[in-house]
N, C-alpha and C positions, 0 to 999 in steps of 0.2 A: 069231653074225654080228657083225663088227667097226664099229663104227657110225663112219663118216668122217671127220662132221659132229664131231662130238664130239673127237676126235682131233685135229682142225682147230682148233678151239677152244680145245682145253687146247694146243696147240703155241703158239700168238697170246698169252692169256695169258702163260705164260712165257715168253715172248721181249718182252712189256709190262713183266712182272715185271723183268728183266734189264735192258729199257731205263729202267726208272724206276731204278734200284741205281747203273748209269753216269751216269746225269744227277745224282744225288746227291753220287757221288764227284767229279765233275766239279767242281761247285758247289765242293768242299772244298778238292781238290788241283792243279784242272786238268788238260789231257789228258793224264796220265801214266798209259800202258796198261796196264805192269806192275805200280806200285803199286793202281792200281785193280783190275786181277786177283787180287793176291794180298789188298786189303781184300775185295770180294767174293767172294771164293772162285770164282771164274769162271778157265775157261782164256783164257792170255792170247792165243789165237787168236782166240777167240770176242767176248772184249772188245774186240781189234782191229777187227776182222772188223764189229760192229754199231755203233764209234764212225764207222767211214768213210761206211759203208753209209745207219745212219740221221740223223747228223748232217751231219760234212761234206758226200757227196755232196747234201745236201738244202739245202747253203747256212746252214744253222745257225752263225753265227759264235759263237767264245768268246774272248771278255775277261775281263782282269784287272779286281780293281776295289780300287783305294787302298784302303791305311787310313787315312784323311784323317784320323782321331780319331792316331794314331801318328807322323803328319806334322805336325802340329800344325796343320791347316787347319781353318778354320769354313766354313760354306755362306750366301752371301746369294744369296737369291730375289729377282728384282726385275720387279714389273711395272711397263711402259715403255710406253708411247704414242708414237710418232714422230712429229714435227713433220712438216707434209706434204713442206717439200723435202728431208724426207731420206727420207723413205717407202722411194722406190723403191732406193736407196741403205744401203735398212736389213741387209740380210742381209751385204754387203761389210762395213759400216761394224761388222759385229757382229762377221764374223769374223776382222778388222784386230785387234778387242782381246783376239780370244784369246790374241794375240802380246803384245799390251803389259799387260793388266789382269787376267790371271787369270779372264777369262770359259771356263765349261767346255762349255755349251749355250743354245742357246734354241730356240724355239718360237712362232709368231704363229699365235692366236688365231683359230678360222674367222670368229667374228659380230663382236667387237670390233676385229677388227686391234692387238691388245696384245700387245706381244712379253711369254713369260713368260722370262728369262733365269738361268740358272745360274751362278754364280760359287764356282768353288775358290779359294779364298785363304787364307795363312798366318794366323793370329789375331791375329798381334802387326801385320799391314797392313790387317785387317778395318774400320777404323772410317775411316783413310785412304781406300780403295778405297768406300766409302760414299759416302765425303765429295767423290770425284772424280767419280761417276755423278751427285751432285746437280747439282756443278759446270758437267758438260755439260745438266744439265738446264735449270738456269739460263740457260747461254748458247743456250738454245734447237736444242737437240739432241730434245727430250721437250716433247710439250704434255701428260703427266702420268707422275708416277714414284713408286712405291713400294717401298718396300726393308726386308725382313724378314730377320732373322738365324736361323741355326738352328744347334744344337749338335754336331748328328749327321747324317749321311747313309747310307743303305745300299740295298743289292738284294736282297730278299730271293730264297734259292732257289729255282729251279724247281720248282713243285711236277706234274713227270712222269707221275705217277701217274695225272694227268685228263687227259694227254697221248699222241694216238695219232702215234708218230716217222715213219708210213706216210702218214696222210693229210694231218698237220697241222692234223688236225681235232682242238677240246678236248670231254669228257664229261663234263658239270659241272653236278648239278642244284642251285639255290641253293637254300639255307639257311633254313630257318627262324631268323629273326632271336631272341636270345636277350633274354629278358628281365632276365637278371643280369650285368653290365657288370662286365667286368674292370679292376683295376686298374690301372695306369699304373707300372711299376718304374722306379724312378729309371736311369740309364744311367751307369755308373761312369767314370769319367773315366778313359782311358789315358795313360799316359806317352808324353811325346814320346819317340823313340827319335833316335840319330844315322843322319845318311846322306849323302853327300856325290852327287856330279851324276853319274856313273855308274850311281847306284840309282836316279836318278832314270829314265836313259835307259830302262834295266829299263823300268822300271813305263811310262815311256811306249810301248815298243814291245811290252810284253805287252797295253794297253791295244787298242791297235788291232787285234791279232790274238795270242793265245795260243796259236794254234794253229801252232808253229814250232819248231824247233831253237834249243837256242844257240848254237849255231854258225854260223846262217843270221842271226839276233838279234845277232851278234860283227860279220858281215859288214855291217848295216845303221848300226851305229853307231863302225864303225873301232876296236875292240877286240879286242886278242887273244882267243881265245876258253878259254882258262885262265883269264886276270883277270877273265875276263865271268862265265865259271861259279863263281868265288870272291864275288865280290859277291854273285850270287844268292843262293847258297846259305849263306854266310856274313852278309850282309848284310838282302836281300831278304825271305829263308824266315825265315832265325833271328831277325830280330828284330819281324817278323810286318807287313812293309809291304803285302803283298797281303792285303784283308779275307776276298776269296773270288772267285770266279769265275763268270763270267754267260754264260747259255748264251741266243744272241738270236732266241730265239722271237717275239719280235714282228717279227722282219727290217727295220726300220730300222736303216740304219745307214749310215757314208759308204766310199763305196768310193776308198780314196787312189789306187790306177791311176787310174782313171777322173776323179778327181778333182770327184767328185759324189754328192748325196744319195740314197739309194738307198731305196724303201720298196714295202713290198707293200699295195698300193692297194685300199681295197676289202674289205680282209678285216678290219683290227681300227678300230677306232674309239678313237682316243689323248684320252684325258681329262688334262684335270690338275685336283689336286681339293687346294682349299685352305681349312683353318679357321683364323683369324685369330681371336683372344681368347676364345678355347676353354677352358674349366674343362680341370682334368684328368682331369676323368670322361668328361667330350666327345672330348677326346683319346684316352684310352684305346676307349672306344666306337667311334671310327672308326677307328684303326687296329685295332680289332678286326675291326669289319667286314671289311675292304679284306684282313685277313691271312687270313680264311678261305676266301676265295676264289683261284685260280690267276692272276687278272690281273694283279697290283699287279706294278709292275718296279721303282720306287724310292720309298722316303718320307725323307721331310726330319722332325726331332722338335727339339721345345723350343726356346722355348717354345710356338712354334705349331707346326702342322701341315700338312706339304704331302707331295701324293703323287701318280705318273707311274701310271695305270692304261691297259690296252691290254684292251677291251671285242671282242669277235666279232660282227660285226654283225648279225647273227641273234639275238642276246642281250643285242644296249644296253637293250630296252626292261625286262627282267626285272633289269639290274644296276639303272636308276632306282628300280624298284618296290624293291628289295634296298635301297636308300637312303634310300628314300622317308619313313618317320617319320623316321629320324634326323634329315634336312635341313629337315623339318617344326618338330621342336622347336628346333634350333641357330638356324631363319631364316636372318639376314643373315649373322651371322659364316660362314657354306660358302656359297664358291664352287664351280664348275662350268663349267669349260671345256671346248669341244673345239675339239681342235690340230690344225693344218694341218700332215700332215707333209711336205707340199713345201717346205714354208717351215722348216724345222729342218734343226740342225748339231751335233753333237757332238764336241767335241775334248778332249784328251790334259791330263795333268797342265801346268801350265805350268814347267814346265822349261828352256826358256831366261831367265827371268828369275832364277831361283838362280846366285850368284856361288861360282864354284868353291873361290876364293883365301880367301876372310873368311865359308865357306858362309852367306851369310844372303840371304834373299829380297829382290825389289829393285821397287821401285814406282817411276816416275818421273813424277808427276803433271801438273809442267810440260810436260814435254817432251809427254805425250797431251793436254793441253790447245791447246798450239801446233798437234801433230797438225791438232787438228779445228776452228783458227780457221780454219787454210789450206786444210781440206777446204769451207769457208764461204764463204770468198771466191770458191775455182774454181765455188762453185756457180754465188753471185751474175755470176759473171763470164760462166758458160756453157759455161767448160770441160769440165763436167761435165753 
């Protein structure tokens, strides 16, 4: 007698098996159907067939993600306290400087109200661009400001396998915490590679959505669509400006039609989890942590430690207890935030501030300064 259940069973499975294999390749190459068919040995109907099915149709967005190490960019984290008359005026006023100052995200804080903010920036502008966030702080922009550098940035991949593509539900029992703490490997430092504003455009519109043509990608940024596919693939692929690709299981994200924040409420609980003056055994220890698990979406390394965790809220309480000695013996140096994500924005490489003609990146410090005396006055005045 042919047992159903059973049969049922091992069909689910393999088709888990299948969808964890495309989220890997995904992670690697991006949604290319047939390269991913022919790496995993799958027909490429079938690969088709489950990228629509249980990604797309499910709202799953995929993004590129820089190689900021390749671009020659560093990462400042900055926590920010708004002065109160800009409060209400904080999220405008944040995302005005994705335009002029190389801000890439932020995030305000549920119990402090502190924005946590993101900054991609060129290295050779990194201590300017510091020096400019003070500046505003000074003129009372910030009733408090902190500013940490960091060497690297990444996402790390989805790890699918604790992932069901049907429910959206994760299967994930924690860890026994180990008692032998891995070491910390140095992070080899890449060459900057060349790339002129076309690669750029690239990266910023695979940023927002990977999931397109380039042809459709040609039509968004007024390029032939021959020239657009030679940069890619000449430029982009070959010289490895895309780190890898991010598949948005936590479903925040900004919808540009619509022109607003979009997040699924209710279901993850967004942590940001930061150590400040961290040995490197503490360092390694927490990102050890944070890697064994499916939630981590980004960490910041060196010299300190910052990183983007997205918690199930049926399981915040067992990630605390999962962290619990660590944050015991570190104390002060970890933090522990959770982020409001109504109040968060994510934007694109900055790419209008790179100069085609002399390709080199461009800060103009004055000029954002002027900016936001004039945004001061119309306060005081009540225009605003």
């Amino acid at each position: 007698m042919i047992n159903s259940s059973n049969d049922s069973d091992i069909r689910v499975q393999e088709r888990n098996s299948g969808l964890a294999k495309l989220a890997k390749c995904i992670a690697e190459v991006g949604p290319q159907i047939n390269l991913i068919a022919r790496t995993t040995q799958q027909y490429k109907e079938s690969v088709r067939y489950r990228y629509h099915k249980f990604v797309v149709d499910r709202g799953l967005t995929i993004q590129a993600s820089p190689n900021y190490s390749k671009l020659g960019f560093r990462r400042l984290i900055i926590l920010a306290k708004f002065a109160n008359d800009f409060e209400v005026q904080a999220p405008v006023i944040l995302s005005a400087m994705s335009e002029f100052c190389y801000l890439h995200s932020f995030t305000r804080t549920i119990l402090s109200h502190e924005y946590i903010i993101h900054v991609a920036v060129p290295g050779e502008l990194s201590d300017r661009c510091a020096s400019l966030f003070r500046k505003l702080g000074e003129m009372g922009l910030f009733t408090g400001l902190k500013i940490l550098e960091f060497q690297e940035m990444r996402n790390p991949p989805m790890k699918a396998e604790y992932y069901d593509f049907t429910t959206g539900n994760w299967s994930f029992a924690w860890p026994e915490v180990q008692s032998k703490t891995p070491a910390l490997a140095s992070a080899a430092r890449q060459e900057v590679e060349k790339y002129d504003k076309l690669d750029l455009l690239i990266l910023k519109e695979l940023e927002i959505d990977a999931n397109r043509t380039l042809v459709k990608i040609s039509d968004n940024v007024k390029v032939n669509s021959k020239t657009l596919e030679f940069h890619f693939i000449s430029h982009v692929q070959a010289r490895g400006l895309i780190k890898s690709y991010k598949i948005g299981w936590p479903g925040s994200r900004y919808d540009f039609k619509l022109e607003k924040a979009l997040s699924k409420r209710h279901r993850y609980i967004e942590v940001a989890i930061l150590l400040e003056h961290g040995t490197r055994t503490e360092n390694a220890e927490l990102m050890s942590l944070l890697n064994n698990t499916p939630f981590l979406w980004s960490e910041a390394v060196e010299p300190n430690y910052c990183a983007e965790v997205y918690i199930p809220v049926n399981t915040y309480i067992e990630f605390l207890e999962y962290i619990g000695d660590f944050a015991a013996r570190v104390g002060d140096k970890l933090k522990v935030f959770e982020m409001d994500q109504t109040r968060a924005l994510r934007f694109t490489i900055g790419h209008k501030l790179f100069d085609s003609e002399s390709k080199t990146w461009q800060l103009d410090s004055e000029d954002i300064v002027r900016k936001f005396e004039n945004l001061k006055l119309s306060i005081k005045s009540g225009a605003i």
